[in-house]
C-alpha positions as CSV (number, residue, x, y, z in Angstrom):
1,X,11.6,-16.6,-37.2
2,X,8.1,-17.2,-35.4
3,X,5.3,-14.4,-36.4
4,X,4.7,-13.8,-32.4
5,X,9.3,-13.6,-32.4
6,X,9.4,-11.1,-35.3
7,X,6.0,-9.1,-33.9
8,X,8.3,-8.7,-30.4
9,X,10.6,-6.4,-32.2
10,X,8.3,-5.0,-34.4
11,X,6.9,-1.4,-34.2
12,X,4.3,-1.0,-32.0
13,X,1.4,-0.1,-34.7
14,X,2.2,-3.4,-36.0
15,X,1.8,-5.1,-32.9
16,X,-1.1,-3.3,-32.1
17,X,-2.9,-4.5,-35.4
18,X,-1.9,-8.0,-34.8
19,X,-3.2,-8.2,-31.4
20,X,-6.7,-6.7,-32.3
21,X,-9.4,-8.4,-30.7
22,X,-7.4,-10.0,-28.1
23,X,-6.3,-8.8,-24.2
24,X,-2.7,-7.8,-25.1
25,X,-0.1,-7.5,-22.6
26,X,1.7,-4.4,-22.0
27,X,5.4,-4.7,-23.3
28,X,8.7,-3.0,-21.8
29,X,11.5,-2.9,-24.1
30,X,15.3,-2.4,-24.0
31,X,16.9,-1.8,-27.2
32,X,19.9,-1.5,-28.9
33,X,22.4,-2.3,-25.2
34,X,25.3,-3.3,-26.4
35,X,28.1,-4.4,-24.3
36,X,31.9,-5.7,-24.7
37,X,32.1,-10.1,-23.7
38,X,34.3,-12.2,-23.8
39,X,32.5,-15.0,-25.2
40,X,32.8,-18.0,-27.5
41,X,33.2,-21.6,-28.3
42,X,36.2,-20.8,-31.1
43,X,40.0,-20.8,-29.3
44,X,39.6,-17.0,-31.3
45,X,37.4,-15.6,-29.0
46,X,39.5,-16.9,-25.7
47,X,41.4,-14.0,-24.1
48,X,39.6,-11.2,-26.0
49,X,36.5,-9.4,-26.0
50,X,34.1,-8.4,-28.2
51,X,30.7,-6.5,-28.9
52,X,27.1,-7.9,-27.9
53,X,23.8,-6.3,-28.4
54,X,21.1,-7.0,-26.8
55,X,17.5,-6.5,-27.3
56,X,14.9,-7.9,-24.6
57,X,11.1,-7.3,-25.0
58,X,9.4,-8.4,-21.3
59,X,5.3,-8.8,-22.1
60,X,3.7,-7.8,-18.3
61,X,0.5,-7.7,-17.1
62,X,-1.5,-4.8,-17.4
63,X,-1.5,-2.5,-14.2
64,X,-4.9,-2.3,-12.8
65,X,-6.0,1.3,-11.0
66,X,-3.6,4.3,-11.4
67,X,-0.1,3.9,-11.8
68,X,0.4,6.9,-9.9
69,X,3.8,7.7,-11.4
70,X,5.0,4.7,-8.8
71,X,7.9,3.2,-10.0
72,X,7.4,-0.1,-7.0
73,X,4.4,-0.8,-9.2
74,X,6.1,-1.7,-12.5
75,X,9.1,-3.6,-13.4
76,X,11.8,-1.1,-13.7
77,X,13.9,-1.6,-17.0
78,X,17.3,-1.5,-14.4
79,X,15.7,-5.1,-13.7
80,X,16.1,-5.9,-17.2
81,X,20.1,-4.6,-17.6
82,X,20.4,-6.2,-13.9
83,X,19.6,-9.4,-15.2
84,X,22.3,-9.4,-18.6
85,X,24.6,-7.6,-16.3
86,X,24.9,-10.5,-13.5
87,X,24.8,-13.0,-16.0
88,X,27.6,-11.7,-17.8
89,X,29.2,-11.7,-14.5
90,X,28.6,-15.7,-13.4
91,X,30.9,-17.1,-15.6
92,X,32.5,-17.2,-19.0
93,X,30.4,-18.7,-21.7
94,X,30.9,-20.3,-25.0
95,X,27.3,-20.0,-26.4
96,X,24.5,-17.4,-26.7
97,X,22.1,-19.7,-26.7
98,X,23.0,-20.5,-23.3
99,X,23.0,-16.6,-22.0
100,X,19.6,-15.9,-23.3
101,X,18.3,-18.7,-21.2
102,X,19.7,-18.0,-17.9
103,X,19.1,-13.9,-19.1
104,X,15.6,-15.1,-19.8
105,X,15.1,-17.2,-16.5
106,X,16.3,-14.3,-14.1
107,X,14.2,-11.7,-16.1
108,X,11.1,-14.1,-15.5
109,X,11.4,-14.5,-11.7
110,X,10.6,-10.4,-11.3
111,X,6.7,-10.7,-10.5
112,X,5.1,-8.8,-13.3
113,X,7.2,-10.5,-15.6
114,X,5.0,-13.0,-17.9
115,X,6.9,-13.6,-21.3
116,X,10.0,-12.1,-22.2
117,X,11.8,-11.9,-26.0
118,X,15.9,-12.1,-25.7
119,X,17.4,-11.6,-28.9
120,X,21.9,-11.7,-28.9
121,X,24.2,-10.7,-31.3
122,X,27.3,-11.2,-32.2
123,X,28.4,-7.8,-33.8
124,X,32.2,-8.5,-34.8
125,X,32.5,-12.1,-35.9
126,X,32.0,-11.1,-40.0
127,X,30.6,-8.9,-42.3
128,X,26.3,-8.1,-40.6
129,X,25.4,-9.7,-37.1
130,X,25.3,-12.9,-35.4
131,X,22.8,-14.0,-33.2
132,X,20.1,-16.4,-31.2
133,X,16.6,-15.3,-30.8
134,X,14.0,-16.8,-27.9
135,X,10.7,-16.1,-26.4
136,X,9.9,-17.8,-23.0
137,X,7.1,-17.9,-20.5
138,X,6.5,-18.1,-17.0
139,X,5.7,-21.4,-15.8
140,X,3.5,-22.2,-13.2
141,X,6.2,-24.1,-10.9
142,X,9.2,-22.8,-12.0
143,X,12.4,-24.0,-10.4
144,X,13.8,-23.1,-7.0
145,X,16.8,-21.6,-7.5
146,X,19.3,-22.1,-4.3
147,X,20.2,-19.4,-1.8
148,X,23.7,-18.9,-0.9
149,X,23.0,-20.2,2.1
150,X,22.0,-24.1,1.0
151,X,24.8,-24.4,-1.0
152,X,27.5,-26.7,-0.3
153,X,30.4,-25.3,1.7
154,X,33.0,-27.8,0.8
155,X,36.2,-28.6,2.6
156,X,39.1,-28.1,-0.7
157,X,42.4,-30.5,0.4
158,X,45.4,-30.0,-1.6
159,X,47.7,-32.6,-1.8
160,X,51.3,-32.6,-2.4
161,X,53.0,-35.1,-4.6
162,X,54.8,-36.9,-1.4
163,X,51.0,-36.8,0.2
164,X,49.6,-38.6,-3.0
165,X,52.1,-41.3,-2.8
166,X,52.0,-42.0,1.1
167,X,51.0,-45.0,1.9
168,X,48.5,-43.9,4.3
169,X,46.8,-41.9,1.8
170,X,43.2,-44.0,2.2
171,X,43.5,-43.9,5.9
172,X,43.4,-39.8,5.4
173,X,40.7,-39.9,2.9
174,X,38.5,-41.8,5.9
175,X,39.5,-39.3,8.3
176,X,38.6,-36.6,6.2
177,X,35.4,-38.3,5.0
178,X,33.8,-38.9,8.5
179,X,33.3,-35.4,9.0
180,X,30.2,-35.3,6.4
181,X,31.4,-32.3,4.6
182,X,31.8,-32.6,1.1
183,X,35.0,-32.9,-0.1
184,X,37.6,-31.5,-3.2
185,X,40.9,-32.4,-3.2
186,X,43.4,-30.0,-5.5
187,X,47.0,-31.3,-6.8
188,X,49.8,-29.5,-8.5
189,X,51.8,-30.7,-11.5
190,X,54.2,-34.4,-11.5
191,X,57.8,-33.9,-10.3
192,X,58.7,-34.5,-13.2
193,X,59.1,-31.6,-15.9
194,X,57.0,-30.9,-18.4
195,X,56.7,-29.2,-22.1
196,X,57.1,-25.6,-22.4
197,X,56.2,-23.0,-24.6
198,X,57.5,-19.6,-25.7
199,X,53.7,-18.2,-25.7
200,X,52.7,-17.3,-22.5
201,X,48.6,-18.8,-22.7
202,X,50.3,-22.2,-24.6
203,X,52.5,-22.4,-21.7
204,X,49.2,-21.7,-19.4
205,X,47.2,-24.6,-21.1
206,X,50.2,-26.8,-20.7
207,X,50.6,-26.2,-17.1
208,X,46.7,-26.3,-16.2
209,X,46.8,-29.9,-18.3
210,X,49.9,-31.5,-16.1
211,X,47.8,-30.6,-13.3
212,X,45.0,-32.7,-14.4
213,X,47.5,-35.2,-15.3
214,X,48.2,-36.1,-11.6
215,X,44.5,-35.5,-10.6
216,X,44.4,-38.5,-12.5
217,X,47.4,-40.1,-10.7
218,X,45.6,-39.7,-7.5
219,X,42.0,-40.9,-8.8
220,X,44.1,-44.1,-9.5
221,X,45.0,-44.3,-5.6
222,X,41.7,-44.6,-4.3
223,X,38.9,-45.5,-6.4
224,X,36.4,-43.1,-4.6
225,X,38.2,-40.3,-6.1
226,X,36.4,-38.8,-9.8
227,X,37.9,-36.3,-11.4
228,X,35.9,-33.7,-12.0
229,X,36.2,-30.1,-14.4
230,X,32.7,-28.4,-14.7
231,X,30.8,-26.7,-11.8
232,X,27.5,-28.8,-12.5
233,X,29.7,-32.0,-11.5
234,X,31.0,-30.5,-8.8
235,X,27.4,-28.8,-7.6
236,X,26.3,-32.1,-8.4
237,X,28.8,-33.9,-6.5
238,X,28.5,-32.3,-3.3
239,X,24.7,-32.7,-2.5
240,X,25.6,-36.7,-3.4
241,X,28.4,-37.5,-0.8
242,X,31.0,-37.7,-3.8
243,X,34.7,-37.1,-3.4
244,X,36.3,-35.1,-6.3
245,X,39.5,-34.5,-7.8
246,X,39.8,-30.6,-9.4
247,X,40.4,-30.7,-12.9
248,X,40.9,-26.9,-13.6
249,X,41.0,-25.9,-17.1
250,X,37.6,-25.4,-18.1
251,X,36.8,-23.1,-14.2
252,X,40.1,-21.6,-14.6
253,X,39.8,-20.4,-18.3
254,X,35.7,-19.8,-18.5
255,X,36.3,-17.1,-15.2
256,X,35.1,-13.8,-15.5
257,X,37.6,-12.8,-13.1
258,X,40.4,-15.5,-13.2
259,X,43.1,-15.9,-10.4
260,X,45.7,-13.9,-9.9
261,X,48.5,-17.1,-9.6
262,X,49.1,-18.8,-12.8
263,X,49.3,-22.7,-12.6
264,X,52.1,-23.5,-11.5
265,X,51.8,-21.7,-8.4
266,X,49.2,-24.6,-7.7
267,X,48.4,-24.2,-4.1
268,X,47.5,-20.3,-5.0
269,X,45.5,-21.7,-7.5
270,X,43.6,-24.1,-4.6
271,X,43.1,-21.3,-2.4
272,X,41.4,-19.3,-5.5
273,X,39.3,-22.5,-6.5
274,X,38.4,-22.5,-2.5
275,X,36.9,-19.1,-2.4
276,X,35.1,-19.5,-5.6
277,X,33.4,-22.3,-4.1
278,X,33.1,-20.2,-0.7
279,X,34.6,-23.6,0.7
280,X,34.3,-24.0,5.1
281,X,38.1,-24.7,5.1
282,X,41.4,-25.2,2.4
283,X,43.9,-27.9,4.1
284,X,47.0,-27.8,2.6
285,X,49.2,-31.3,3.2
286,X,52.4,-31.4,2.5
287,X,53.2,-28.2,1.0
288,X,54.3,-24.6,2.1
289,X,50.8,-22.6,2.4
290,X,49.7,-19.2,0.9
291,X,50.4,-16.1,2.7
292,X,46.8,-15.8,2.4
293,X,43.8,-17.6,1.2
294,X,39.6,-16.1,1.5
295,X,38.5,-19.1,3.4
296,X,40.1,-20.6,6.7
297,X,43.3,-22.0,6.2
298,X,45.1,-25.3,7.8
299,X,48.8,-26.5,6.9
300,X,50.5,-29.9,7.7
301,X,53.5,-31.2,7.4
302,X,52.4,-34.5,5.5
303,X,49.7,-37.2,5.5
304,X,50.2,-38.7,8.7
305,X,49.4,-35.8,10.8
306,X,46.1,-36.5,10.0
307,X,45.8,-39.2,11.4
């Protein structure tokens, strides 16, 4: 552990000797929050929560004037637990490491914020406490982070098996292409059955992997199809004009909140996908539609209606 790492976390007199002779920067702490996560790299930790402490030390510059007991003129700690709170909220993780950054980067776009200590620790994965330690500072440029607004609004197509076999399956992919929007197409499992399990989350991994399965049928269709299973591909995907086949497992299992339909329910499943991406539109080809859906929905018959 760094000197300047340890001194974050140290008692204040300590700090105070250390920083003699220099312009220190005045220090808001929280200490000790300790929250329940599901989080985790280990098949263990999937389905099941456990404890996380967090301590955060945020170095600030020092007011100048009277504070006048004005709590707009300092950075509030609720800033701090807003920041660990929304990003326990964005997605499932499988590292700390990767928490404290994006806990680290929020906490650093508050204003007064200039350097920032996260430490994380695992509290129930063996005998004292796991954890990941980081200091970061403001940079001068840092990056913009997008408004909801400029992201991507994509149009999610689910395909029925008949629709992935139809012969006029490129002709529909043009069609659906020359409209500019960005494009995700969603497929269910083969026709033919599958393996099945007496555990409920075996038979869940099973079903989500058939699914992928025929993604790749359909990538095999049309070469401008790429299967794709993390949000940075698709993110990525959409500002570059690519089409992109759904593989779910890794969105479908890493959710906070997952959906409500279980796999092989796979045009619920679309419409969930479709609302996590706050898509313009979910088309549904070939298959009978959700009694509801969170973004406009379209149903047709088959393929050729199209065109």
């Amino acid at each position: 552990m760094s000197n300047e790492v340890r001194l974050a976390f140290a008692h204040p007199q300590e700090r105070a000797e250390a920083t003699s002779g220099h312009d220190p920067l005045d220090r808001i702490s929280l200490r000790d929050h300790i929250a329940e996560v599901e989080i985790g790299a280990f098949q263990a930790e999937r389905g099941t929560t456990q404890r996380i402490c967090f301590n955060v030390v945020v170095e600030v510059q020092p007011l100048t004037g009277d504070v006048d007991d004005d709590v707009d003129r300092i950075l509030s700690y609720d800033r701090v637990t807003e920041a660990i709170a929304h990003e326990l909220a964005a997605e499932r993780l499988n590292l700390l490491e990767t928490l404290a950054e994006r806990i680290a980067e929020r906490i650093l776009l508050e204003p007064q914020a200039i350097r920032v200590f996260v430490r994380i620790e695992k509290l129930d994965r063996g005998p004292g406490a796991l954890g990941v330690e980081i200091v970061r500072a403001r940079r001068a440029n840092p990056p913009k982070r997008p408004l909801p607004d400029e992201a991507p609004h994509p149009r999610v197509v689910y395909l029925s098996n008949p629709a992935i076999s139809d012969p006029a399956l490129s002709r529909v992919i043009d069609t659906l292409q020359a409209t500019g929007t960005p494009l995700i197409f969603c497929v269910g499992a083969p026709d033919q059955p599958g393996p099945t399990a007496d555990a409920p989350l075996a038979q869940r991994r099973i079903d989500l992997l058939a699914i992928e399965q025929n993604g790749w049928v359909l990538a095999g269709r049309d070469h401008r199809c790429v299967v794709v299973e993390t949000r940075t591909e698709l993110d990525w995907a959409m500002k570059n004009g690519q089409i992109c086949v759904w593989a779910p497992s890794k969105i479908v299992l890493d959710a906070v909140e997952g959906p409500a339909s279980q796999p092989r329910d796979a045009v619920g499943l679309a419409a969930w996908f479709a609302g996590q991406l706050t898509a313009s539109e979910l088309l549904v080809i070939g298959e009978t539609p959700p009694t509801e859906a969170p973004v406009p929905l379209r149903a047709f018959a088959g393929a050729a209606e199209l065109l």
